[in-house]
N, C-alpha and C positions, 0 to 999 in steps of 0.2 A: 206648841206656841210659836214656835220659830219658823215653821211651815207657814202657821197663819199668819203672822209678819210678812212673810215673802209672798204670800200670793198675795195679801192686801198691797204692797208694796208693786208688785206687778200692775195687777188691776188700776191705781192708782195712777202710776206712770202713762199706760195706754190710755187712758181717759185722757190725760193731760197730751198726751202728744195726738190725739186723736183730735183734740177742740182746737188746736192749734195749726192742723192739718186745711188750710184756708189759702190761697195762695192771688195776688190780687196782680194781674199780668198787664200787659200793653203792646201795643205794637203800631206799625203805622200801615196805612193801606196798600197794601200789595196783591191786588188781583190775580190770578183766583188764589194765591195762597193766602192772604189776608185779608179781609174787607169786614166793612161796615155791619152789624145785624141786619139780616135778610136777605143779603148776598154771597153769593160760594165764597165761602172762606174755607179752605179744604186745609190749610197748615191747623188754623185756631180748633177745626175738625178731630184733627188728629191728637192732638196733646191734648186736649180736654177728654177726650175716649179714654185717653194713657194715665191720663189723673183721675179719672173717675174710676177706673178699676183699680187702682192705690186706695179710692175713696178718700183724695183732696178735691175740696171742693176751689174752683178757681171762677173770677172774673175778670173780664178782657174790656180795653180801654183804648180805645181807638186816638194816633195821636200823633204829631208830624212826626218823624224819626228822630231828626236832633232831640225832640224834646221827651221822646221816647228814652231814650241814651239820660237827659239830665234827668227825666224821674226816677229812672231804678239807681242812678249813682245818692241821689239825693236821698232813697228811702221810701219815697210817696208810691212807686210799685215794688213788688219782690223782683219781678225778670222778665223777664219776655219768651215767647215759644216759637222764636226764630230768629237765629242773628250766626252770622258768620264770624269764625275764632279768629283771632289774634293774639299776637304778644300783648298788647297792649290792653287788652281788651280782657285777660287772662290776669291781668294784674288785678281788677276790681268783680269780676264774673265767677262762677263757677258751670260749666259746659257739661253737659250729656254726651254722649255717643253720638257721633253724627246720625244723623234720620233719615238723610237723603242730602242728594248731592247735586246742589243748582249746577248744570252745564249750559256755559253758556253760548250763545254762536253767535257770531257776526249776522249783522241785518242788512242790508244797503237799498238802494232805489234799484227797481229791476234793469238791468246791463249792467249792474257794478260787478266787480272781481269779487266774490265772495270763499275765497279759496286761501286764503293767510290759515297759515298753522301758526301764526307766531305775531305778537306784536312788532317784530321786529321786521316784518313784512309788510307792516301800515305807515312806515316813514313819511310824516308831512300830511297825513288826515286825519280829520277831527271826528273823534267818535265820542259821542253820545251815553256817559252812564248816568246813575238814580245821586244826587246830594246823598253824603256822608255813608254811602256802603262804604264797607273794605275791599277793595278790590285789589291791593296790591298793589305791587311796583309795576303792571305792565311792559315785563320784562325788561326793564331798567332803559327802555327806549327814550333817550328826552325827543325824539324828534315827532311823536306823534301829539295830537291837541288834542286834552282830554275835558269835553264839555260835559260840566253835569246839571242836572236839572231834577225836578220833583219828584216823577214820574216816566214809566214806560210811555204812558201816551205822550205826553211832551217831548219826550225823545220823539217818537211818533214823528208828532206836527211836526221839530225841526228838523227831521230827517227829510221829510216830502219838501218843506219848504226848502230846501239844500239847505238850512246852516249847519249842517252836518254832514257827515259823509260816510257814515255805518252809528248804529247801536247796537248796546248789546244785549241779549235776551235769553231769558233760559231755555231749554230747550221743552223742558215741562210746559210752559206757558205756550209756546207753541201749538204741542198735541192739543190742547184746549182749546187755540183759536180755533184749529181745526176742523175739532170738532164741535165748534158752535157758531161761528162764523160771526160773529157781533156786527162787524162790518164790510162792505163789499171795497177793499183797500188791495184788494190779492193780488190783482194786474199792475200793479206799483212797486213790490218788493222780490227781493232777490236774498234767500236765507243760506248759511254754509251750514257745511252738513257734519261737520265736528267739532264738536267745544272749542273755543280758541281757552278759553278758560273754566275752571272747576273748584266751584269751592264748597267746602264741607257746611251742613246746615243742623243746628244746635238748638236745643232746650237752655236756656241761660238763667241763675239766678244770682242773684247780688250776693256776696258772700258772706252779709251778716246776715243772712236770712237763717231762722236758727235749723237746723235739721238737713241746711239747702244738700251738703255733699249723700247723707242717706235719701233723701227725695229725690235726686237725681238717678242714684243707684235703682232706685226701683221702676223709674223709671225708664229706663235700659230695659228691665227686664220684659218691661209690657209692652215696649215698642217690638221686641223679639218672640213674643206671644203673638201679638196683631201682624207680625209675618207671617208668621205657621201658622196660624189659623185663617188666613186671607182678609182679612179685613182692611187691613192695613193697603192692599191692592183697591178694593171697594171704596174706601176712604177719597184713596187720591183716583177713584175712578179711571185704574191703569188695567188691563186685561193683562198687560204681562210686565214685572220687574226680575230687577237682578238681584237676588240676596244668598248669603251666605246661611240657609238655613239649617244646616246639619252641623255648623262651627268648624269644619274642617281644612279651612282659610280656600276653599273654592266656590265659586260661584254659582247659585243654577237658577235659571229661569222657573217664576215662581208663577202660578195662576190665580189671575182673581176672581176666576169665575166657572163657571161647568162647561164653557166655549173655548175651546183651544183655539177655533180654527182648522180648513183642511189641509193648511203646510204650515210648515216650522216658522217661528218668528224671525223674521228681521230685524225690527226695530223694537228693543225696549229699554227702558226707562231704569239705568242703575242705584240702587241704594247706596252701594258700600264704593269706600273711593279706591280705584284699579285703575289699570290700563286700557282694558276694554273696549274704552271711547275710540282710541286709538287704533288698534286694531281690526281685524279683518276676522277674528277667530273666537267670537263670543260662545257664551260655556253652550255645554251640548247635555248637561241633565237638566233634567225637568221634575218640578216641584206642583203638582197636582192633586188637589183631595187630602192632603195630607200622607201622601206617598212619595219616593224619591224613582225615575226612572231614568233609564242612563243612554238614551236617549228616545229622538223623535219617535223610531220606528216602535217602541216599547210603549210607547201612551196609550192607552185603551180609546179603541174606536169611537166608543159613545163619548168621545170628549171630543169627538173631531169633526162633529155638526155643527149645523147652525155657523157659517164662517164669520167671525166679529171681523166687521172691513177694516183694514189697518192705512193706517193716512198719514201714516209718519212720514217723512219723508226718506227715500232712500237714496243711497250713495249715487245712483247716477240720475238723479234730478236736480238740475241744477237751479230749478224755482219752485216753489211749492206755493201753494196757498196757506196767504195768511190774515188773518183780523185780529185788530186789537176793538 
């Protein structure tokens, strides 16, 4: 009888936490990682992959950002599936694992100095961020003018129009102009070729949302599945990221596809927050098919056809082509 108590009691529970398992999200438009239904929204892509294998069901609610921010404080959404941490922000939230890690670089009209490692290298110019991200103290610099506006493209227009004089952009967003080219803008811009800044990018939900700290937890774990099993590459349509897939607090270049290429990568796209960016001496295993090799020369041939052209830019280009 006591057996039958505990598995009706079981069963009972999972029902109840199953019906409940709904999550009603928001976010505001951020191209390509966030947009409108019908357009690449590759972030809302992702977490929704990551919740449907939990099997939560979620819907997304397109909405300015301030007003993104008063509805999950208010209650009317659970969270959002992308917002950068803070203390403050830590106070009313509850955050995942970071997912990926927006790097961002300096933009300028083409001849501008694009070469600052530091805010404290932009004394006296006005750069260009998005209304209400967190961006940080900009390295506690008061001397630089820090203009914000709606949007990337609005940065955009004020950059061309000089009321500005650098923005800032991620570097993900980039490869995608890249490789789509929206607009012929290329001959106009001038991009630096390492993060000036890096900030960590989160699954967030309100903290009265009830289960939110175990629905977080699991989801950590699928975003760590949709690593190793590539998806997660296919997703954000990256042929190669950086992840820590074997847990061993080291990095390896991970594949998203049966295409390596016929030489070792330059440029890719880091998950986990490192030094890397910085550096000259990116990891040397490779994560392919669900195999670890240790290095380049060790990758099986037949992966080393068909070369995916890579458009990233590299350290000695000092303009790249780009479109918003």
């Amino acid at each position: 009888m006591k057996n039958l108590l505990l598995i009706l009691l079981i069963f009972f529970t999972t029902i109840s936490y199953g019906q409940k398992r709904e999550l009603k999200l928001t976010a505001d438009v951020w191209p390509p990682f966030i947009n409108v239904e019908g357009e690449k929204s590759i972030l809302t892509d992702l977490v929704q992959e990551a919740l449907s294998r939990m099997e939560v069901k979620s819907t997304m609610h397109i909405e300015n950002f301030t007003d993104v921010l008063k509805g999950i404080n208010s209650g009317e959404f659970d969270g959002t599936p992308a917002l950068w941490i803070s203390d403050k922000r830590k106070e009313k939230y509850l955050f995942s694992k970071p997912y990926l890690y927006n790097q961002l670089v300096l933009v300028g009209k083409k001849g501008s100095d694009v070469t600052a490692t530091s805010f404290n290298d932009l004394s006296g110019k006005k750069i260009g961020v998005v209304d209400d991200y967190d961006y940080g103290d900009f390295d506690k610099n008061e001397h630089i003018v820090i203009i914000s506006d709606i949007s990337n493209q609005k940065n955009l227009e004020n950059l061309l129009s000089d009321k500005i004089d650098y923005m800032l952009v991620d570097a993900l967003l980039i490869q995608y102009m890249l490789k789509y080219q929206l607009n012929d803008v290329t001959q106009y811009l001038a991009i630096g070729q390492k993060p000036l800044l890096v900030k960590s990018l989160h699954f967030a939900l309100n903290k009265n949302v009830e289960k939110a700290e175990e629905i977080l937890n699991e989801f950590d774990e699928k975003i760590e599945e949709m690593i190793a099993d590539e998806s997660f590459n296919r997703i954000l349509e990256l042929n190669w990221v950086q992840a820590d897939v074997d847990g061993d607090g080291k990095l390896e270049l991970v594949l998203g596809s049966n295409n390596a290429g016929t030489s070792a990568p330059k440029n890719i796209y880091g998950l986990m927050m490192d030094t890397s960016y910085k550096e000259n001496n990116p990891p040397q295993r490779y994560y392919v098919d669900g195999k670890l090799y240790e290095n380049w020369d060790n990758v099986p041939k037949s992966y080393k056809l068909d070369l995916v052209e890579d458009t990233t830019p590299s350290l000695e280009d000092t303009y790249i082509r780009l479109d918003f």
